[in-house]
C-alpha positions in Angstrom: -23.2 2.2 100.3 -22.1 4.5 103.1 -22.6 3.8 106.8 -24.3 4.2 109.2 -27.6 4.0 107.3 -31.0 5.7 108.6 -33.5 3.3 109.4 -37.3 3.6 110.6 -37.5 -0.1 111.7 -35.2 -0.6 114.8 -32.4 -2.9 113.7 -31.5 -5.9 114.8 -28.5 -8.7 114.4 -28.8 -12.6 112.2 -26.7 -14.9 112.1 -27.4 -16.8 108.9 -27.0 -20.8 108.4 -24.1 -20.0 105.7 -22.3 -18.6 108.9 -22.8 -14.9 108.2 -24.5 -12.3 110.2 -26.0 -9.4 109.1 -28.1 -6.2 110.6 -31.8 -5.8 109.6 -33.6 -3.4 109.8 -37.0 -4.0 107.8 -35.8 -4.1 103.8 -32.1 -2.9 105.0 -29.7 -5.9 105.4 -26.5 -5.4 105.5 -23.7 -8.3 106.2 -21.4 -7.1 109.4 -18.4 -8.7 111.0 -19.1 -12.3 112.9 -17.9 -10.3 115.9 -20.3 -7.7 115.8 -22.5 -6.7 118.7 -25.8 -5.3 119.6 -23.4 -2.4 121.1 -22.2 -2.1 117.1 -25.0 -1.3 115.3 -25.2 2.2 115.3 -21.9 2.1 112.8 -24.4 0.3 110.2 -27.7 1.8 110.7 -28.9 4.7 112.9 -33.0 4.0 114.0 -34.6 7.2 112.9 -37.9 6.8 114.9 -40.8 8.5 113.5 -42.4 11.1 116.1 -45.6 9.1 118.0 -49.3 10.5 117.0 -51.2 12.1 119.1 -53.5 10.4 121.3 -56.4 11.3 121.6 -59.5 10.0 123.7 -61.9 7.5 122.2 -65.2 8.4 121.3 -67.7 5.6 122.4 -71.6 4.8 122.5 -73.7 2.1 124.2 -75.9 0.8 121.5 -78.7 -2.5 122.0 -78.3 -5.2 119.9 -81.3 -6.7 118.2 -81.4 -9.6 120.8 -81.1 -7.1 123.6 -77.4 -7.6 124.0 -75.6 -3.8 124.6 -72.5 -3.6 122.6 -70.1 -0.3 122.7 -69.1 1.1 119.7 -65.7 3.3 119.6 -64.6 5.9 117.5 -61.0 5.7 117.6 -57.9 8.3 115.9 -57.7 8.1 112.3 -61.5 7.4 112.6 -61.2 4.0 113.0 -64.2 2.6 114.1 -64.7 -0.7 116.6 -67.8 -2.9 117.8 -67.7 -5.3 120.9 -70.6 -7.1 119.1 -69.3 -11.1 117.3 -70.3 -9.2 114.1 -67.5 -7.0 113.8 -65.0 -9.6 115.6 -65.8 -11.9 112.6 -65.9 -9.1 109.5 -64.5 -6.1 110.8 -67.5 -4.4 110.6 -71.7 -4.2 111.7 -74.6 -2.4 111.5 -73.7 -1.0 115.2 -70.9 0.9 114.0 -73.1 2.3 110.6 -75.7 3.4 112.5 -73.3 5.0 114.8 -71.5 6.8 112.3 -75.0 7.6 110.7 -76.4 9.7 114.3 -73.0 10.7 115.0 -72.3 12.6 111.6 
């Protein structure tokens, strides 16, 4: 294997209990010298950071609760959907955020 290596995960430095240490960088390990330093890395693996999404501003409703209780449902990027009501702490989803969905279209 030729170094350095391109990584997506930002690498990092183990020492192992059989007195090696290695760089990691998600799947990538690769044993190094003992005297390696953070400063080192680069001639092992090169982070190749992926470029950010987009953010863009949430979508969000006010919607009652059958017990009277208003909860606010989001519409977040990569439609991805949230509910402040107990119901979608506990499952991940609710009726809030399907009826939502349903009015919003």
């Amino acid at each position: 294997m030729s170094h350095p290596i391109a990584v997506r995960v930002p690498p990092f430095l183990y020492n192992a209990r059989d007195g090696k240490r290695y760089a990691i960088s998600g799947e990538h390990w690769i044993e190094v010298p003992l005297s390696t330093m953070f400063s080192d890395l680069p001639k092992y693996m090169v982070w190749d950071a992926a470029e950010p999404l987009p953010v863009t501003e949430a979508r969000s409703w006010p919607v009652e609760g059958s017990k009277g209780n208003v909860y606010t449902v989001k519409c977040l990027q990569n439609d991805v959907w949230t509910c402040t009501c107990p119901g979608f702490g506990w499952r991940r989803k609710c009726k809030h955020i399907k009826a939502t969905k349903s009015e919003a279209g």
